[in-house]
C-alpha positions in Angstrom: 0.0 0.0 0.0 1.4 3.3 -0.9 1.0 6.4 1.6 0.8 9.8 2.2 1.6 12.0 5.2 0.9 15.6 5.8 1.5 17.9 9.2 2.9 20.6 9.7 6.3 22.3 10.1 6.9 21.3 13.9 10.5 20.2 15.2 9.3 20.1 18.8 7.1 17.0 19.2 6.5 15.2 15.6 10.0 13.9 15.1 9.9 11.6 17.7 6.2 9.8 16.1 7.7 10.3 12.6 10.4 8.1 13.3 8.3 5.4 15.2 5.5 5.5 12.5 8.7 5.5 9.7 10.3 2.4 11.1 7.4 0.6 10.9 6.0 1.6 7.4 8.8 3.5 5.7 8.4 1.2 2.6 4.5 2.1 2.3 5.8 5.7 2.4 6.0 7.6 -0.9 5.7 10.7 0.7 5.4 13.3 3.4 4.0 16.9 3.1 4.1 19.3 5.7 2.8 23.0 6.0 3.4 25.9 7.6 2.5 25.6 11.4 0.0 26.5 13.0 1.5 28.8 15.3 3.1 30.8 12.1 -0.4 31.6 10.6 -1.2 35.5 10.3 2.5 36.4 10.5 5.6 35.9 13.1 4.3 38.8 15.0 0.6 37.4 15.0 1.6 33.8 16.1 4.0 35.4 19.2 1.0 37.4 20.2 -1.0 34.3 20.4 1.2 31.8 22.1 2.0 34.9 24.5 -1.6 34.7 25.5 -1.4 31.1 25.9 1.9 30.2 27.4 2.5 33.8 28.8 6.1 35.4 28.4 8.1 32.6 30.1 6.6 30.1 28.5 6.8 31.2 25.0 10.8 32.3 25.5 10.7 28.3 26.7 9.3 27.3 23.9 11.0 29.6 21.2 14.3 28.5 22.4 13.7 24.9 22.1 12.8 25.8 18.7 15.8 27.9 17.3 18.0 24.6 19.9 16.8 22.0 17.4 17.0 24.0 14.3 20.4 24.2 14.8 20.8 20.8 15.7 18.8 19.9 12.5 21.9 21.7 10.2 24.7 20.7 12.2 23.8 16.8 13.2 24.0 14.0 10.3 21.1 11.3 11.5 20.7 8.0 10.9 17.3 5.8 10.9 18.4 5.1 14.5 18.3 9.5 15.2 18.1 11.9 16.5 15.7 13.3 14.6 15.3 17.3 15.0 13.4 17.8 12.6 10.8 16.4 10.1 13.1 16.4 6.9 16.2 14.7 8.9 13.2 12.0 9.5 12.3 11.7 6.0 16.0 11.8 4.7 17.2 8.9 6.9 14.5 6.9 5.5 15.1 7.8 2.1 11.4 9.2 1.8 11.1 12.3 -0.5 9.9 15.1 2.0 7.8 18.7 0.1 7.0 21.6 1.4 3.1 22.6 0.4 1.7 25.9 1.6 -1.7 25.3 0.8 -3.0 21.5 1.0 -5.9 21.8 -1.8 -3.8 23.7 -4.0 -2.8 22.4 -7.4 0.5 22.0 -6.2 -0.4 19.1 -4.0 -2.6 17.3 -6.5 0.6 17.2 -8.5 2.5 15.8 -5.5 -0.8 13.4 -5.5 -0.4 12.7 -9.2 3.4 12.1 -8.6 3.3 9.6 -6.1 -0.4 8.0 -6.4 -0.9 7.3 -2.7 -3.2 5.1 -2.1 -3.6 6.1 1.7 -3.6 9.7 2.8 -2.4 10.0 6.9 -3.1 13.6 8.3 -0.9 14.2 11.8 -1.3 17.1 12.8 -1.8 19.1 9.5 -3.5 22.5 10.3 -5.5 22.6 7.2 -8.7 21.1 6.4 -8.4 18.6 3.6 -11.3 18.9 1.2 -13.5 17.1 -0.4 -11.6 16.9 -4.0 -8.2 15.4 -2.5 -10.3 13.3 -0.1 -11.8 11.6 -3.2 -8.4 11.0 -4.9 -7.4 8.1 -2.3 -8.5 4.7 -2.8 -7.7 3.4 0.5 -9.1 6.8 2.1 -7.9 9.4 4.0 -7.3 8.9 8.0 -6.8 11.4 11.0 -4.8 11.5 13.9 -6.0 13.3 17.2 -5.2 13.6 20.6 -8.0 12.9 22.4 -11.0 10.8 23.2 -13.2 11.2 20.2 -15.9 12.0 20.3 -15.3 14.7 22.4 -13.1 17.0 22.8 -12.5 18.1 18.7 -10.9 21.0 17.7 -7.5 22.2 18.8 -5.4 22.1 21.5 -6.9 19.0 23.2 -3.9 18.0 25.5 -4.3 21.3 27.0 -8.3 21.0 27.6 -8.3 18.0 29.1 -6.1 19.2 31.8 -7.3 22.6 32.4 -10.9 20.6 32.6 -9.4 18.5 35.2 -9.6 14.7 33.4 -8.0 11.7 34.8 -7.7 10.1 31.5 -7.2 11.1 28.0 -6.7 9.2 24.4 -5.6 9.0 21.1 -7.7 8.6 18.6 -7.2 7.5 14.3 -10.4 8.1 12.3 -11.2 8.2 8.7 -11.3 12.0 7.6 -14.8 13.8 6.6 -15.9 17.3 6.0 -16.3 18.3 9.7 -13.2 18.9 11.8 -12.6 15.9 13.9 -15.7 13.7 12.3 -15.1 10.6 11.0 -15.8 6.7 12.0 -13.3 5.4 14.5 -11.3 3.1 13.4 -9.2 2.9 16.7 -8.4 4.5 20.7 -6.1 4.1 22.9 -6.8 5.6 26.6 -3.6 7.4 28.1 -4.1 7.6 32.1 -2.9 11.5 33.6 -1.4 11.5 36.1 -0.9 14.5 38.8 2.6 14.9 37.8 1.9 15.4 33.9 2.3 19.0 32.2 1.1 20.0 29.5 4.6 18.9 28.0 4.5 15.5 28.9 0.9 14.7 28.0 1.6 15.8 24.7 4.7 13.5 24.7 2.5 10.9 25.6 -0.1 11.1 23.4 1.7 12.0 20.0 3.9 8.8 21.3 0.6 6.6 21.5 -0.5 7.9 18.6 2.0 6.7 16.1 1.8 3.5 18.1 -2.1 3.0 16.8 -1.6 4.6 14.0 1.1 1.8 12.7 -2.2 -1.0 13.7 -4.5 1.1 12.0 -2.7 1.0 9.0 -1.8 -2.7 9.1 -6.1 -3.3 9.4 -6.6 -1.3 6.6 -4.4 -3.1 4.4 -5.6 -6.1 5.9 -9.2 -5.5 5.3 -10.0 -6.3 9.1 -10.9 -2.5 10.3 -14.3 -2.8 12.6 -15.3 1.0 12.8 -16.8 2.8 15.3 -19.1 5.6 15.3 -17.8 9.1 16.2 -21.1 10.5 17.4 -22.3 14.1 17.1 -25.0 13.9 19.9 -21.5 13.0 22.3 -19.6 15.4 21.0 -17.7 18.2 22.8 -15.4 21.3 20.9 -12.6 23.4 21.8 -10.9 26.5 20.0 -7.8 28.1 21.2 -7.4 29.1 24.5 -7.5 32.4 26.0 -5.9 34.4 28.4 -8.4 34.0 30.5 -8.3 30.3 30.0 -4.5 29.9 30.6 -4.8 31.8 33.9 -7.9 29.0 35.0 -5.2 26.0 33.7 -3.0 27.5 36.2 -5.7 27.9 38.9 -6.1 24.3 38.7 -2.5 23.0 39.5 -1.5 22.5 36.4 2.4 23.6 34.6 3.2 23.9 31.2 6.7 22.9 31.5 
């Protein structure tokens, strides 16, 4: 079966899945895509402003240092298929899997890619875009999701961050076939992640993009085997979530919980 991945351009926390999802499928793999993050959209200025809000002035500093650290390390470390990764291309380059830059998924630029490679298999982790309906329809074996979080609540962004602002003892990870609606989309499987008191925000997102490439690899072994039993992702037990606030962050930290 031949695939397709797109996310986004993030060196923090995708590397890591990349690689475990890679050594396991790497010869499926014709291609990943990745576009611009989501914390670059409206502009540098535009995306500090907002993760300012969220993380506050520490916490962004934290973050953008972590950043520019393995952006460095990307240009200055030669990897291997056994790392360390810093990056999504170093990833793709020690697997010898041809890695493009697309600004805009349904642009014509990316049914090219489509026409290039003819996956049969599209995998969306963590792409910021919505996929529509004429790319959706190009892939055979269908087009599959990603997200961190019990489905089907708790759609839309930022999940790892709702769930413990809301105070949950567990979360999940969640792979589902890809529709219209954000987040929609049969079930195909879930995997509950328990929180525990000690967990941040950091290390429940380590968690979960960790358990997701773990059920992602079995999700794509059932498709090609033909032995998927979907679920359904219901809309009557569904729950949504946009980006936090300020006043949000300052209630995450009311509760007990850290970023960092």
């Amino acid at each position: 079966m031949r695939i397709i991945i797109l996310s986004q351009d993030d060196n923090l926390y995708l590397p890591a899945s990349f690689a475990t999802v890679c050594t396991a499928l790497g010869d499926k793999i014709v291609a990943i895509a990745v576009s611009p993050a989501m914390s670059t959209h409206g502009g540098p200025l535009k995306g500090f402003v907002r993760n300012a809000r969220l993380f506050g002035l520490k916490g962004t500093v934290i973050i953008g240092c972590r950043v520019l650290w393995r952006k460095a390390m990307a240009h200055l470390v030669k990897t291997n298929k056994n790392g360390p990764f810093y990056s999504l291309r170093a990833v793709a380059d020690a697997f010898s899997i041809p890695y493009r830059y697309v600004p805009k998924i349904n642009s014509t630029d990316f049914k090219s890619l489509l026409q290039k490679y003819q996956p049969e298999l599209l995998i969306s982790i963590s792409c910021p875009q919505v996929i529509g309906k004429a790319i959706r329809d190009r892939l055979p074996k269908g087009c599959i999701n990603v997200h961190s979080a019990p489905l089907p609540r708790y759609r839309g962004l930022m999940p790892t961050f709702w769930v413990l602002r809301n105070g949950e003892k567990k979360t999940a990870t969640t792979v589902h076939d890809l529709e219209a609606k954000l987040d929609d989309g049969d079930i195909i499987l879930q995997r509950e992640i328990e929180i525990t008191d000690s967990d941040t925000w950091d290390s429940l997102v380590r968690k979960t993009k960790a358990a997701g490439a773990e059920i992602l690899i079995e999700a794509v072994e059932q498709i090609e085997s033909g032995t998927v039993q979907r679920k359904p992702n219901l809309e009557e037990n569904a729950t949504y979530f946009s980006f936090p606030t300020a006043e949000d962050r300052k209630l995450f930290f009311r509760s007990g919980r850290k970023y960092f």
